[in-house]
C-alpha positions as CSV (number, residue, x, y, z in Angstrom):
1,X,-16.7,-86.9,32.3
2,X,-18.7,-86.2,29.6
3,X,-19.3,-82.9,27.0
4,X,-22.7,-82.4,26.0
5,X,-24.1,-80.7,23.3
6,X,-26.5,-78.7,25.2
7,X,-28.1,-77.0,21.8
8,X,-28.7,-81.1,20.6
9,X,-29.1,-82.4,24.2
10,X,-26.2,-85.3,22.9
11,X,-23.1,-86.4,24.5
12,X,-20.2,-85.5,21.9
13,X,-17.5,-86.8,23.6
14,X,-16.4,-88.7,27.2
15,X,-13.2,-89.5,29.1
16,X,-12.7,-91.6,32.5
17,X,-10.5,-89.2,34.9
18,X,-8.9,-92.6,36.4
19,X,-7.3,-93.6,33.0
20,X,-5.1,-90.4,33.2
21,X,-4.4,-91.0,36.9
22,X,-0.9,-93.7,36.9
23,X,-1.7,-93.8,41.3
24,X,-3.4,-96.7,42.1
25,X,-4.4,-95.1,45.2
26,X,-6.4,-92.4,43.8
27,X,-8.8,-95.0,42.0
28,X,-11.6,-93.4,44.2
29,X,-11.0,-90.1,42.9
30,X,-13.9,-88.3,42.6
31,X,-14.2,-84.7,40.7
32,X,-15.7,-81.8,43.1
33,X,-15.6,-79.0,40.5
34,X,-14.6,-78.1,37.3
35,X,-14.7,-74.8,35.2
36,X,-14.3,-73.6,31.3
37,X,-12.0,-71.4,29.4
38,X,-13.4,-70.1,25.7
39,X,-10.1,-68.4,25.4
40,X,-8.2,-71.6,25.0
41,X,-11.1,-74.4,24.5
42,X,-10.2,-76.3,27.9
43,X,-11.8,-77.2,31.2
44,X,-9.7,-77.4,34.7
45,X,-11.1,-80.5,36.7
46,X,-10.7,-80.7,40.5
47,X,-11.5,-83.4,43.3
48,X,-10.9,-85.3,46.5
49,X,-7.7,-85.9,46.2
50,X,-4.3,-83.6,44.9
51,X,-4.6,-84.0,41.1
52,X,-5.9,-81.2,39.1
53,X,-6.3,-82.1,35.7
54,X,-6.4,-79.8,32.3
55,X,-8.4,-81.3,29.2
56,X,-8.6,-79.9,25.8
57,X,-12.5,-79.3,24.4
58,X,-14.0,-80.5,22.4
59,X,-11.4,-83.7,21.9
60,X,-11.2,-84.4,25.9
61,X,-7.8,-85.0,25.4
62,X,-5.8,-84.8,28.9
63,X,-3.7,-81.7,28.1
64,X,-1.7,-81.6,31.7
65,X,-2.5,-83.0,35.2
66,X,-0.5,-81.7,38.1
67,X,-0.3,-83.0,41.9
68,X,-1.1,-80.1,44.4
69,X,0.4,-80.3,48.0
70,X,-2.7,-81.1,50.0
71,X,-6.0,-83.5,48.8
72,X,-9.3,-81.6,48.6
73,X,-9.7,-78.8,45.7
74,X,-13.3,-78.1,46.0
75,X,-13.8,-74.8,43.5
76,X,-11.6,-73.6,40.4
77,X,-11.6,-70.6,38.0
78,X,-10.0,-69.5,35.1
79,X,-9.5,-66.0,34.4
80,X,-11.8,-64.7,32.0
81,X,-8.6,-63.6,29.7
82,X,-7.4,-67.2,29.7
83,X,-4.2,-66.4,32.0
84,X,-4.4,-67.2,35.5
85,X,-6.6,-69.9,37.0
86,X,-7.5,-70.3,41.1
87,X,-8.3,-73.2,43.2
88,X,-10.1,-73.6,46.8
89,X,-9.2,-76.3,48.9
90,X,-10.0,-78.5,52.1
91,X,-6.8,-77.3,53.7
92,X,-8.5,-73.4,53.3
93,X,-6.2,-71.9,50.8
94,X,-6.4,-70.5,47.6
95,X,-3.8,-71.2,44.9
96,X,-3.1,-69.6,42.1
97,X,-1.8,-71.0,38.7
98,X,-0.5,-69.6,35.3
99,X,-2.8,-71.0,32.7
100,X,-3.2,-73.1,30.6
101,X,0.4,-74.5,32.0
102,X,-0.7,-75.0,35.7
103,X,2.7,-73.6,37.3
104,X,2.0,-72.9,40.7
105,X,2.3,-69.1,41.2
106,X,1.4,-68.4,44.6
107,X,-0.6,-69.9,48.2
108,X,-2.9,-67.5,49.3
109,X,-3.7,-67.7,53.2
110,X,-6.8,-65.9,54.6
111,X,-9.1,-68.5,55.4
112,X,-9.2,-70.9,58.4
113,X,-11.7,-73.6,56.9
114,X,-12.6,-74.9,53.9
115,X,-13.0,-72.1,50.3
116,X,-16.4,-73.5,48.9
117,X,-16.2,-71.1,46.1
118,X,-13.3,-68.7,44.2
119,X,-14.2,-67.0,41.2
120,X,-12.5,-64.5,38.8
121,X,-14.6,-61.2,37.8
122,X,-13.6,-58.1,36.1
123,X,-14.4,-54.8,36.1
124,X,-14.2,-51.9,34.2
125,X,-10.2,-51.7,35.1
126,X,-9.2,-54.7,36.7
127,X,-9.2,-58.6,37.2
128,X,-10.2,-59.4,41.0
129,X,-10.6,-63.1,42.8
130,X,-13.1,-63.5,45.3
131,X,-13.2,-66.4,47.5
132,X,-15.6,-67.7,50.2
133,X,-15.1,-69.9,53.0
134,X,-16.9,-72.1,55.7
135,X,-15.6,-69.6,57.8
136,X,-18.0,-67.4,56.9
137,X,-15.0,-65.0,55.4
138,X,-15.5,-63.6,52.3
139,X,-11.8,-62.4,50.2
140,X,-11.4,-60.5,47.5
141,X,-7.9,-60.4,45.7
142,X,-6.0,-58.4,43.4
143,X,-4.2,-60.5,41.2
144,X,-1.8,-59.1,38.4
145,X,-5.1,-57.1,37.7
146,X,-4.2,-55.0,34.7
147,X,-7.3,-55.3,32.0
148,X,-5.8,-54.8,28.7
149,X,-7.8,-52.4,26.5
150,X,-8.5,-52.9,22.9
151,X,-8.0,-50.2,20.8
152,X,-10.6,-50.2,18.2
């Protein structure tokens, strides 16, 4: 992996996902998706097989890496208040972890193929997940949706 600069077109920083990996067996890992969180200056890395891995930005220091039940995350969000994060998989569900801890939270099962694509969006009063599938299905989920207003 590596962080570019995209304002200076330069690499600031790299990191091999293999040398955080102690399973010889995943040496052919390879990451599908990944996405970033401003709130707390880390990216969530998925891939063929059941890590998922959490590194710090800009350093790209491995901040957690968990094993999930089944190989095959192919999308990931993070909550855009830094919370919550959701991941589709090969096995067709959607899980749903605390973040930036990764405890597992919850399995949601709609979908009877594979979820290309899960992403957080909020509205004017909530937080909502929507997730695709090649099942042609199309989800949207309420997750502990309570937008917290500022008071200014």
């Amino acid at each position: 992996m590596i962080l570019f600069d995209v304002r200076s077109a330069r690499p600031v920083g790299s990191t091999n996902i293999h040398e955080h990996n102690p399973s010889k067996d995943d040496k052919d890992e390879v990451p599908f998706c990944c996405d970033y969180d401003p709130v707390n200056s880390s990216v969530l890395i998925g891939g063929s097989h059941r890590n998922l891995y959490s590194f710090e930005v800009p350093s790209l220091q491995l901040a957690k890496r968990i094993v999930v039940t089944n190989p095959g995350t192919t999308c990931v969000s993070i909550r855009q208040d830094g919370q919550l994060a959701a991941t589709g998989g090969t096995d067709s569900a959607v899980r749903i972890f605390s973040w930036p801890d990764l405890k597992a939270l919850a399995v949601l099962k709609f979908h009877c193929d594979v979820v290309s694509t899960c992403r957080f969006f909020q509205t004017s009063e909530e937080f909502l997940l929507l997730s695709c599938s090649q099942d042609s299905a199309l989800a949207v989920w309420d997750i502990y949706s309570k937008v917290k207003r500022l008071e200014k």
